[in-house]
MISE-703771 format. One record per atom (N, C-alpha, C, O): x negated, y negated, z negated; residue in one letter. Coordinates in steps of 0.2 Angstrom, whole numbers, plus 5000, padded with zeros to 4 digits. Layout:
N
XYZA;...
END
This chain:
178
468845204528X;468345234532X;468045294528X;467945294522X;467945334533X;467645384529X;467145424534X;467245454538X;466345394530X;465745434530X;465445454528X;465245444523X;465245524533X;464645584532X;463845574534X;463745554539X;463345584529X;462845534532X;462245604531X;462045614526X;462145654538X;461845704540X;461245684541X;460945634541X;461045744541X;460245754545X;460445754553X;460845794555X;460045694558X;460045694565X;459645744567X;459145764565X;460045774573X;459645824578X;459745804586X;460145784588X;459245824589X;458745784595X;459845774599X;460145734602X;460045814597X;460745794602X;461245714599X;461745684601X;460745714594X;461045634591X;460645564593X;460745504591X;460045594600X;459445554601X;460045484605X;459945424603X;460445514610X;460745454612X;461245394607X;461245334607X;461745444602X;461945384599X;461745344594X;462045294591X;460945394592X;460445314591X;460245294593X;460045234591X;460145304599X;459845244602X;460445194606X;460245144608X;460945214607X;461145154607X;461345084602X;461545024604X;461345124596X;461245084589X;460545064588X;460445004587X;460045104589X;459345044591X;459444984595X;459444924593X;459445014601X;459844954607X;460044904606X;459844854607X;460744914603X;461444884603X;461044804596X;461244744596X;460644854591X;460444794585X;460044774588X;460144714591X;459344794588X;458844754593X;459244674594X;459244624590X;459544704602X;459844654605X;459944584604X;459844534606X;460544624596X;460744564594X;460344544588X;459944494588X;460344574582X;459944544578X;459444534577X;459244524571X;458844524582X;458444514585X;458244454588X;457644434588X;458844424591X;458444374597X;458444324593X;458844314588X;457944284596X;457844234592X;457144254585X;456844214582X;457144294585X;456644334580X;455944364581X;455444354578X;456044414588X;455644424591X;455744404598X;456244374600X;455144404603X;454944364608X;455744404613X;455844464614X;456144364616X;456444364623X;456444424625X;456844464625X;455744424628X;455544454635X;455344514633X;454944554637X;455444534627X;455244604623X;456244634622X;456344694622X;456544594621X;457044614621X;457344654628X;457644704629X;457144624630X;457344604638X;457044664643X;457244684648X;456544684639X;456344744643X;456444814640X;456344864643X;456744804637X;457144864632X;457644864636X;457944814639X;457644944635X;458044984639X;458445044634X;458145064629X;458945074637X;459345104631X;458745194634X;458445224630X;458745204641X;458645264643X;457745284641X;457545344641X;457345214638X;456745234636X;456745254627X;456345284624X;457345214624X;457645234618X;457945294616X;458145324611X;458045314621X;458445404621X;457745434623X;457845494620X;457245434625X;456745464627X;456445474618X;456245524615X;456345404618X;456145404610X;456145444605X;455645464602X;457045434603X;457145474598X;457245514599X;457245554594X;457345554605X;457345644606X;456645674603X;456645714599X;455845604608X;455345644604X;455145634596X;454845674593X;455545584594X;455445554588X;455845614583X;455645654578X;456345614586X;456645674581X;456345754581X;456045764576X;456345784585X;455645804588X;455245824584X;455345874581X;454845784584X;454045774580X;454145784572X;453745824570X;454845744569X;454745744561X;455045804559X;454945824553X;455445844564X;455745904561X;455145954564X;455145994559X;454645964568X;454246014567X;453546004565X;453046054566X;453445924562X;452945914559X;453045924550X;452645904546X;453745954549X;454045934542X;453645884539X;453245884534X;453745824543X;453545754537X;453945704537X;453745654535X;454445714540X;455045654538X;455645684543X;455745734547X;456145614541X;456845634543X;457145604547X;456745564550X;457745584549X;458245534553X;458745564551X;458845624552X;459145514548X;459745514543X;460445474548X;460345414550X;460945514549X;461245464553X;462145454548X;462345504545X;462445404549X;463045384547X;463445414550X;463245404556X;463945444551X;464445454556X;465245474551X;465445504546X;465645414556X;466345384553X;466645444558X;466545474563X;467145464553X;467745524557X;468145494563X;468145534568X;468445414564X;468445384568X;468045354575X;468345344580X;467445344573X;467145304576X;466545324579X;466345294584X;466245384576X;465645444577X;465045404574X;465245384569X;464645394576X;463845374574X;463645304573X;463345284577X;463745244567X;463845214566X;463245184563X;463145124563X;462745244562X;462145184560X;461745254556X;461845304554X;460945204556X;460345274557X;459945274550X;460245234547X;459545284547X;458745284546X;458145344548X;458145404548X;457945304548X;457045344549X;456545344544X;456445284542X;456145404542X;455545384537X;455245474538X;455445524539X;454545434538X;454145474535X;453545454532X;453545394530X;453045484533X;452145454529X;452245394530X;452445374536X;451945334526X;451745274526X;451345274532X;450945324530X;451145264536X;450645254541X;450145194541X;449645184545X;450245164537X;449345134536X;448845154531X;448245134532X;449045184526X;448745224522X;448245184519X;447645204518X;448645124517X;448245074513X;448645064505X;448445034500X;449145104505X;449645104500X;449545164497X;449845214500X;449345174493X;449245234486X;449745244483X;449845294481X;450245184481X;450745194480X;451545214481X;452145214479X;451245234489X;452045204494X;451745274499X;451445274505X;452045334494X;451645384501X;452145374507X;451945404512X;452745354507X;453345374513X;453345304514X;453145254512X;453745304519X;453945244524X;454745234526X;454945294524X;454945214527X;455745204529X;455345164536X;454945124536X;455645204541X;455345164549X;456045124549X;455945074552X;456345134549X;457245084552X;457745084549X;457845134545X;458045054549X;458745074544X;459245024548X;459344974545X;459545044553X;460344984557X;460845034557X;460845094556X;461244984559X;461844994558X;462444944562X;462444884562X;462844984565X;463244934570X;463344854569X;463244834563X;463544834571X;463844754568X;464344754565X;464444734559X;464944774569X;465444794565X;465644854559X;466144874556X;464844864559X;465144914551X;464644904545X;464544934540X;464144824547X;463844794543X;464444764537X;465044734538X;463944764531X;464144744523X;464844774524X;465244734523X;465044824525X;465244874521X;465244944518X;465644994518X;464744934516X;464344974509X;463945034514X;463545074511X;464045054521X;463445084524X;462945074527X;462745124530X;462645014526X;461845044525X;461445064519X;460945104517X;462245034513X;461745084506X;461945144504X;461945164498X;462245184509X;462245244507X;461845254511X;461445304509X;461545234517X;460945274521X;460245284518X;459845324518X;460345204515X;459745204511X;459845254504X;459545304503X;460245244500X;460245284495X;460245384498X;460145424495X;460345374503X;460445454505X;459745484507X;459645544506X;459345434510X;458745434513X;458145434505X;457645454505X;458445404500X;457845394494X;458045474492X;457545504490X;458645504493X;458745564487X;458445614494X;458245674492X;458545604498X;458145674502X;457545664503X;457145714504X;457245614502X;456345604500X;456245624495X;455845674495X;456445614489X;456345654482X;456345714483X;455945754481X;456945754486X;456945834487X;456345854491X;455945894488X;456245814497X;455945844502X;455045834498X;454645884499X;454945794496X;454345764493X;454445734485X;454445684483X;454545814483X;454345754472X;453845744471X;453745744464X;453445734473X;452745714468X;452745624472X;452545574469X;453145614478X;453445544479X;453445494475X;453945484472X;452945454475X;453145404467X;453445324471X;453745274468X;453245334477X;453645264481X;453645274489X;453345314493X;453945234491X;454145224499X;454145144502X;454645114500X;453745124507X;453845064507X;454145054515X;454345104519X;454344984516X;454544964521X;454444904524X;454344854520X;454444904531X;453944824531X;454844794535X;455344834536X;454744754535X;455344684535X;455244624541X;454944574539X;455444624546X;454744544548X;455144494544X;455644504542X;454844434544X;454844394539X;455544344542X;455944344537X;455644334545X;456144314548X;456844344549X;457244314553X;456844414546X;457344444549X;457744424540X;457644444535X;458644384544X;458944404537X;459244464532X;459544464527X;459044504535X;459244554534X;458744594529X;458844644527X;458144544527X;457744594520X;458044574514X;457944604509X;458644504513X;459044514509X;459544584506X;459744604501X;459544614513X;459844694510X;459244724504X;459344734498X;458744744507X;458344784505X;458144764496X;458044804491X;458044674495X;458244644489X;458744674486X;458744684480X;459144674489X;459844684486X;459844734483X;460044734477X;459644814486X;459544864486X;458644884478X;458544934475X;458544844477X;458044834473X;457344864474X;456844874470X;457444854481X;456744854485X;456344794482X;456644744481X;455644794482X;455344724479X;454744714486X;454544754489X;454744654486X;454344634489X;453844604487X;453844564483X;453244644491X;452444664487X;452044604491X;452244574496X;451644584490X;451144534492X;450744554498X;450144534499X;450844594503X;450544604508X;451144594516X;451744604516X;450844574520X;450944554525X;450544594531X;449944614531X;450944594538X;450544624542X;450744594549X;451344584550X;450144574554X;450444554562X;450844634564X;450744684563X;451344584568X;451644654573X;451544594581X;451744534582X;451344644585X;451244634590X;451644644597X;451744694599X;451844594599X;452344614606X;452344604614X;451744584615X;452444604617X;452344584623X;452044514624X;452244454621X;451444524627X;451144444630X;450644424623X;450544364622X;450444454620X;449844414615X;450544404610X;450344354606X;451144414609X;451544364604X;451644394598X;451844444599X;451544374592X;451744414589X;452044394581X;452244334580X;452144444577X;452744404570X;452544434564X;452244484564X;452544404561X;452444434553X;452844464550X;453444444550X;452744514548X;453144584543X;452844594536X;452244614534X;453244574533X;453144584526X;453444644522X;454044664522X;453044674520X;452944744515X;453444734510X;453444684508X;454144794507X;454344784501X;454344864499X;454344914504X;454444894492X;454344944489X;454744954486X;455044924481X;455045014489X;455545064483X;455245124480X;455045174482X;455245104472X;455045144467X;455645224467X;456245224468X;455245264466X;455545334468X;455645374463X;455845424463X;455345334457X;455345354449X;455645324446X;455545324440X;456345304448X;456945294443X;457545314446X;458045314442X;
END
């Protein structure tokens, strides 16, 4: 396998969002409510990332980092930029996402997105002393972020979804000073 892990631009908005979609979908149910899944649509997630990508390239405050196999094309995403609760002094950047297809999970691409996505925060932002990422609590997949030597901090936060329903997302922190 051999991949390139670029900077996205708004014409890469569809084949992240079918890698939204596509994860969501599955590593999701059962996690988050049904009927949340279920209204997800791939044509409101191309809507998304077009403005999403959009926004962080002419607001220069953050990025969408995408995977793409010579094979296979567009394999898996991240997003980040400002923390947005701004309750974190120590954690000015955010990682908003980080998937990746199913069949191109646990082999070793999510940690180069994540690693590619820490070294272009430090370029883009050195006075960066951390970056956090919220997890919901049920998802097995913050075992990666552990993995990755993300730490998990003592705060927790509701995330909200269709119908009053909603999940716990728990906060973890990658230091940007080593």
């Amino acid at each position: 396998m051999c991949i390139d892990i670029l900077q996205a631009n708004e014409k890469d908005a569809q084949d992240i969002a079918k890698i939204h979609y596509s994860v969501w979908t599955t590593a999701y149910s059962g996690i988050v409510p049904d009927v949340y899944l279920q209204k997800m649509s791939l044509e409101s997630s191309v809507n998304f990332w077009k403005k999403h990508i959009k926004d962080l390239k002419e607001n220069n405050n953050g990025f969408v980092l995408i995977a793409k196999d010579k094979k296979h094309g567009v394999i898996g995403f991240a997003s980040g930029g400002p923390e947005r609760t701004h309750n974190f002094p120590s954690y000015q950047m955010e990682l908003y996402g980080l998937y990746v297809l199913n069949d191109f999970q646990n082999k070793g691409v999510g940690t180069m997105l994540l690693n590619s996505f820490v070294k272009l925060l430090k370029q883009k932002s050195p006075d960066c002393t951390g970056c956090l990422v919220w997890v919901l609590k049920n998802n097995p997949y913050k075992k990666f972020y552990e993995k990755n030597k993300a730490v998990k901090l003592n705060f927790k936060k509701e995330i909200s979804f269709i119908d009053n329903e909603t999940s716990i997302a728990i906060a973890y922190g990658v230091n940007l000073m080593v």
